[in-house]
C-alpha positions in Angstrom: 0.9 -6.1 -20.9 0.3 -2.7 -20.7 0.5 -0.7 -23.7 2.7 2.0 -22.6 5.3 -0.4 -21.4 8.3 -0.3 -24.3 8.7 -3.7 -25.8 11.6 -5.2 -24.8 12.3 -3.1 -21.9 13.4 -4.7 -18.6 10.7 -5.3 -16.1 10.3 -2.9 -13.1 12.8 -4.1 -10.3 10.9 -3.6 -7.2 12.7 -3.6 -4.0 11.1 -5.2 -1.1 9.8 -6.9 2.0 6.9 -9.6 1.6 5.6 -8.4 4.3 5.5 -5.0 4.5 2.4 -3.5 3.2 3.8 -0.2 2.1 5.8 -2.2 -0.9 2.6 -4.7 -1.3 1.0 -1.6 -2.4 3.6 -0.7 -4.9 3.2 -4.4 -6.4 -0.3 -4.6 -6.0 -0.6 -1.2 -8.2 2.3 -3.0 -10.6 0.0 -5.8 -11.5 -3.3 -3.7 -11.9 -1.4 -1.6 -14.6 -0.2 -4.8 -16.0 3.6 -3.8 -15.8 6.0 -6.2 -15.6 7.7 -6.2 -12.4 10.7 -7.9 -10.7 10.5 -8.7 -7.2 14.1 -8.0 -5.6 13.7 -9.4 -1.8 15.9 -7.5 0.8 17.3 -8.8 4.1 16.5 -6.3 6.2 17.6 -8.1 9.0 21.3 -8.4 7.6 20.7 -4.6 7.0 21.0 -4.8 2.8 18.6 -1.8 2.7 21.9 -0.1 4.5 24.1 -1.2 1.8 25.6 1.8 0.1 24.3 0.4 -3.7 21.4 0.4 -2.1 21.2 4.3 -0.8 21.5 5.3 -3.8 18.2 4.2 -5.2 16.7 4.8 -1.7 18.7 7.2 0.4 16.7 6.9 3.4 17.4 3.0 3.4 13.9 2.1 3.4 11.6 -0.3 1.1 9.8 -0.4 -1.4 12.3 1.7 -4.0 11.8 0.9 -7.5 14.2 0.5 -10.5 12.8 1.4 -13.7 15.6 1.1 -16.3 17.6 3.7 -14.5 14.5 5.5 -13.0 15.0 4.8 -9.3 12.6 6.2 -7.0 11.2 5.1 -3.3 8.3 6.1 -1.1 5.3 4.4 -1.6 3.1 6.3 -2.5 5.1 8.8 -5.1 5.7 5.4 -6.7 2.2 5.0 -6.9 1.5 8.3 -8.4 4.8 7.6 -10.8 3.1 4.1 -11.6 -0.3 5.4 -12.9 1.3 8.5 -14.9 3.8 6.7 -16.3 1.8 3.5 -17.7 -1.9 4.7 -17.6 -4.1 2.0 -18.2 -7.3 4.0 -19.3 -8.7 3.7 -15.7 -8.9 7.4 -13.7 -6.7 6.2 -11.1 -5.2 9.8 -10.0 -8.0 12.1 -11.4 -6.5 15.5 -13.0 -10.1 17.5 -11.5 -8.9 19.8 -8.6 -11.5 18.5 -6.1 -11.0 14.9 -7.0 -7.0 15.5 -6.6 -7.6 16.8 -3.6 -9.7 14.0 -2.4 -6.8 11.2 -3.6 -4.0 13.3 -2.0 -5.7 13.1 1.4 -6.4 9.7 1.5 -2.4 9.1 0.6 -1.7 11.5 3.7 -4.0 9.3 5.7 -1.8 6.4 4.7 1.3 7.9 5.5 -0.1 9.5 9.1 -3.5 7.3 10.7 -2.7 4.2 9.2 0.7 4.3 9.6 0.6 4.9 13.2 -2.5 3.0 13.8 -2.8 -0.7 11.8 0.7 -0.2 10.7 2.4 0.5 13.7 0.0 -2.6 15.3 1.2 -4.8 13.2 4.7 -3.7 13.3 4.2 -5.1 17.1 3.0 -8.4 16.6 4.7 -9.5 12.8 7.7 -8.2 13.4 8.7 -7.3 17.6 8.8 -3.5 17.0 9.6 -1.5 20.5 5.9 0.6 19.7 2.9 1.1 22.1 1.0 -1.5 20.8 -2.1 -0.6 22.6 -1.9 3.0 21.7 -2.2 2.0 17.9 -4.8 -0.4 18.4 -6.7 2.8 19.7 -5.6 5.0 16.7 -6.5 2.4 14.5 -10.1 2.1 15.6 -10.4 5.4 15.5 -9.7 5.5 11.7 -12.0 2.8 11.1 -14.6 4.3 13.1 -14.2 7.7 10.4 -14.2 5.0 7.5 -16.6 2.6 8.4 -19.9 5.2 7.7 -18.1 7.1 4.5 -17.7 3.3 2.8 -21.1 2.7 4.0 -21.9 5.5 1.2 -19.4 5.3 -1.5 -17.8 2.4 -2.9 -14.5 3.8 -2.9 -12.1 6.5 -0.6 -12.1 9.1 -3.3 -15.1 9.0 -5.4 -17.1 6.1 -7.2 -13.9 4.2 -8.6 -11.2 3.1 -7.7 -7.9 5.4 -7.1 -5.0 4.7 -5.8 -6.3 6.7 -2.7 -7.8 3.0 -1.9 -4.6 0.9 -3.2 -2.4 3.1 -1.1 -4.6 2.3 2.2 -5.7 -1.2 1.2 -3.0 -3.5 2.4 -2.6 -2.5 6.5 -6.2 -2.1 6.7 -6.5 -5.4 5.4 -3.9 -7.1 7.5 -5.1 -5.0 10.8 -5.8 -8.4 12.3 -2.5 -9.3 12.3 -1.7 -6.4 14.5 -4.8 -7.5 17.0 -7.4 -5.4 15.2 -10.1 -7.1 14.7 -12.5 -6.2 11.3 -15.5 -7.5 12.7 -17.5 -4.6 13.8 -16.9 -2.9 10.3 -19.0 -4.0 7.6 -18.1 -1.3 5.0 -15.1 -1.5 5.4 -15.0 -5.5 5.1 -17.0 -4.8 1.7 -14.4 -2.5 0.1 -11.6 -4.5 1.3 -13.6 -6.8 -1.0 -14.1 -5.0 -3.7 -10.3 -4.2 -3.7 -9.9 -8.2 -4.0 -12.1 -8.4 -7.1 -9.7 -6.2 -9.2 -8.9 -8.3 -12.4 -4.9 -8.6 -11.8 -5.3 -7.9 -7.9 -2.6 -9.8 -6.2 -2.4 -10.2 -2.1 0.3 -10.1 0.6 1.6 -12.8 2.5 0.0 -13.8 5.5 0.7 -13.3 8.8 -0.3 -14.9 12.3 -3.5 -13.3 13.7 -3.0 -13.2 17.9 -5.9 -14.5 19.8 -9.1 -12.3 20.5 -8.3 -10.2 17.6 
């Protein structure tokens, strides 16, 4: 448990998809910081994340949001940086250092822009039928890879020599690409820090997907 978490207090609800990688992140961060979390399961399909209970935790009708005994919040990756401040662990997950901030903040931009139009949007093809240009984001997505692959070939980690959340917040589409047809083979590094990721004590993974053929 982690020791910033009140005793007693309800666990975080966390409002999701099991497939979506940008609320796999959330959880993934969740069981690093050993906060107790409930998983809340939307049918996006029946359109519960247009419910008008639910707009008001998320008021763009997206997932993840989060519920923390009346704290509601959504977007990934604030929840992220609300996460690590809230229930630091004693790990430098968003470092307070101007360059090192800077570094972080990047990589979460990176998530929100490359990836999501690149892996993300690939994905969003083959997992889930999305009208997207799937071969346009198989291109993006190599192109981020191809920036990655010789930084991780130097450094163990996005933003430094640990872990931040810079890597948790980029982790899960990267490491589901195949599913959108992008294949991981020609990108050692990056392979290697997908598995250092894995090794986390409390990491947890996403559910799987199909992969097509040739990816």
């Amino acid at each position: 448990m982690n020791p910033h978490f009140p005793a007693g207090a309800a666990p975080i609800k966390l409002y999701r998809h099991s497939r979506s990688g940008h609320c796999h992140r959330v959880e993934l961060m969740m069981s690093l910081l050993c906060v107790p979390c409930e998983l809340v399961d939307l049918d996006l399909a029946g359109g519960a994340h247009k419910d008008p209970a639910y707009l008001e935790i998320s008021p763009f009708g997206q997932v993840p949001a989060i519920d923390d005994s009346g704290v509601t919040l959504s977007d990934s990756n604030a929840i992220l940086v609300y996460l690590v401040r809230k229930y630091p662990d004693g790990h430098n997950w968003l470092p307070a250092a101007p360059e090192a901030a800077a570094e972080v903040q990047r990589w979460l931009s990176v998530a929100a822009g490359e990836i999501a139009s690149g892996p993300a949007a690939a994905r969003l093809v083959t997992v889930f039928d999305a009208p997207l240009d799937h071969e346009a984001a198989k291109v993006k997505a190599r192109r981020l890879f191809a920036v990655m692959e010789p930084l991780l070939s130097s450094s163990d980690f996005l933003a430094g020599s640990g872990v931040t959340i810079a890597d948790i917040a980029c982790y899960s589409y990267i490491a589901h690409a195949p599913e959108g047809g992008v294949s991981l083979a020609a990108y050692p590094a990056i392979r290697a820090w997908l598995a250092r990721i894995e090794a986390l004590p409390g990491f947890v993974g996403m559910a799987n997907s199909p992969i097509p053929e040739g990816a």
